[in-house]
C-alpha positions as CSV (number, residue, x, y, z in Angstrom):
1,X,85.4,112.0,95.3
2,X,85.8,108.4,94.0
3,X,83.2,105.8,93.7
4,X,83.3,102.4,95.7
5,X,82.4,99.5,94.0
6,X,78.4,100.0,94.0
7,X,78.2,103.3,92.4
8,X,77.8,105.4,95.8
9,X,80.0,108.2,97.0
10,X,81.4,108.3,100.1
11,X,80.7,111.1,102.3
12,X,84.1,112.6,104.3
13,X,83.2,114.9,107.4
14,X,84.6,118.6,106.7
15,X,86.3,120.2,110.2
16,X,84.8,123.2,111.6
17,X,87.6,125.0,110.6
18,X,87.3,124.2,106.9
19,X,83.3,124.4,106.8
20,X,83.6,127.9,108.0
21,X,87.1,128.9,105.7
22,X,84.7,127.5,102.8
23,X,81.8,129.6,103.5
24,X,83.6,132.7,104.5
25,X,85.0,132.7,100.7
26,X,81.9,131.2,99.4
27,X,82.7,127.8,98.4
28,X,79.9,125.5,100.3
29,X,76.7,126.0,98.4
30,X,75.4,122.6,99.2
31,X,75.9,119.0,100.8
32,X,79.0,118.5,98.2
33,X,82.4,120.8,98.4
34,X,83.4,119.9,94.9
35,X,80.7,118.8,92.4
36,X,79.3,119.8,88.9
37,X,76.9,122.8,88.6
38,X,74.1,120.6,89.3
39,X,75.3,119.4,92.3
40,X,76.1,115.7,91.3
41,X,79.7,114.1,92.3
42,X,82.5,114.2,90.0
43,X,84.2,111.5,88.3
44,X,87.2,110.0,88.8
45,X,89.0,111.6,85.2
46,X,87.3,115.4,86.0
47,X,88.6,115.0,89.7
48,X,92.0,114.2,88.4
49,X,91.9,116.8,85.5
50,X,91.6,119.4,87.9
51,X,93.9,118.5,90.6
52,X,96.9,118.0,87.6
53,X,95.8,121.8,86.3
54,X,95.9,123.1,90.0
55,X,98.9,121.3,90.5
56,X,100.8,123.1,87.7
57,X,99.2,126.3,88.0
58,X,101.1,126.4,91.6
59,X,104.6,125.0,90.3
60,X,104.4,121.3,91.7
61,X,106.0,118.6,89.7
62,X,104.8,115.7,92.2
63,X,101.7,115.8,92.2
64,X,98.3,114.2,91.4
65,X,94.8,112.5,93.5
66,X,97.3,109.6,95.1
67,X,99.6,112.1,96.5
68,X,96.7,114.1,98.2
69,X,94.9,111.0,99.7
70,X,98.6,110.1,101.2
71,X,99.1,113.3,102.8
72,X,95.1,113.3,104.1
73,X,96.4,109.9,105.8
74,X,99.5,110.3,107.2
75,X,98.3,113.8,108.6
76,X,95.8,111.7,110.2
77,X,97.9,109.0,111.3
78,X,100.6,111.3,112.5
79,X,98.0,112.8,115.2
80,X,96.7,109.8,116.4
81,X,93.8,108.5,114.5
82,X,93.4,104.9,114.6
83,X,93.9,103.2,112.0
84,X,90.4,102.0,111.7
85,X,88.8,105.2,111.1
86,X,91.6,106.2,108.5
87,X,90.7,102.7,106.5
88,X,87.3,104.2,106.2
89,X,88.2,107.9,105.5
90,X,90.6,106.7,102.6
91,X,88.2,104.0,101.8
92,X,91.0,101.7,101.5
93,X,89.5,97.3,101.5
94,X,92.4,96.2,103.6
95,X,93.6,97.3,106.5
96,X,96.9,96.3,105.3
97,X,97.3,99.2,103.2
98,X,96.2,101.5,106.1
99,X,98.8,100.1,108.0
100,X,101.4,101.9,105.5
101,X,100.9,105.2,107.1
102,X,100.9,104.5,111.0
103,X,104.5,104.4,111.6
104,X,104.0,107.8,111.3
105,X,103.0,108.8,114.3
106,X,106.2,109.8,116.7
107,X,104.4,109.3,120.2
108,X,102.8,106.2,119.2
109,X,104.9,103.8,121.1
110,X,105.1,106.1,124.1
111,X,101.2,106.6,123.8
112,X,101.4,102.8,124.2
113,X,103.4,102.8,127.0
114,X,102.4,105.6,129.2
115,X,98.7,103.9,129.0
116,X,100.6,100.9,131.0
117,X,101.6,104.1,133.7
118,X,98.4,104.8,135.4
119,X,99.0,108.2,136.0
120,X,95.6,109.7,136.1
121,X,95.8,110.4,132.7
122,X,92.3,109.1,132.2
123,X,90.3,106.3,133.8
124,X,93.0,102.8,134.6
125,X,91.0,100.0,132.3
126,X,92.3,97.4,132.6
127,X,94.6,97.7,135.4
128,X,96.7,94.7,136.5
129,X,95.4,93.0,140.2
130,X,96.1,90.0,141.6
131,X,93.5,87.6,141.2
132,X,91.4,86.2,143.7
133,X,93.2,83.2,145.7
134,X,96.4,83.8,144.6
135,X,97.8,85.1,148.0
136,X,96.8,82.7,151.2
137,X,96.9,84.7,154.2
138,X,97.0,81.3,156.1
139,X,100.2,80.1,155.0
């Protein structure tokens, strides 16, 4: 886990799926997945150290901390998370960088679209009428 400017760690929600894949083999012993024996956060160089050994223990030549946070983003991006709540999750300060992954997502620009289609898929927000006074029955 990195540390933001201030010193604090942020926390990531686990899925169920993980939670319960972690406990089933023992892994979640506390509020922290990956932390020292006394349960305090890892730095940066330990968290790196032991991604790089992992990473050559299982053969992969691209590899490192950078290439895991991509992945956890564009996984995220590619099924529809905005790009809002991946900015927080990676922590990133501008939402410019963010922005990198969400071309990633295929049915974005149909999502778009079809939310133009009103076809009780969900409530119609914002759906297009004609303003008041615009027609004159009288004419």
């Amino acid at each position: 886990m990195t540390e933001p400017k201030g010193g604090r760690s942020r926390r990531i929600p686990l899925t169920g799926r993980l939670t319960k894949a972690l406990r089933v083999h023992g892994h979640l012993r506390g509020p922290r997945v990956v932390c020292q024996d006394d349960g305090k956060p890892l730095t940066q160089k330990v968290v790196q150290g032991l991604v790089q050994r992992a990473a050559r223990k299982a053969g992969l030549t691209d590899s490192g901390v950078h290439l895991l946070r991509h992945t956890f983003c564009s996984h995220l991006a590619m099924r529809g998370a905005t790009a809002k709540a991946i900015q927080e999750l990676a922590g990133h300060r501008d939402l410019t960088t963010t922005q990198i992954y969400m071309h990633l997502s295929p049915a974005a620009l149909e999502d778009a679209i079809r939310l133009l289609d009103g076809d009780g898929h969900g409530a119609n927000r914002g759906e297009i009428v004609e303003a008041a006074g615009t027609e004159n029955p009288s004419r």
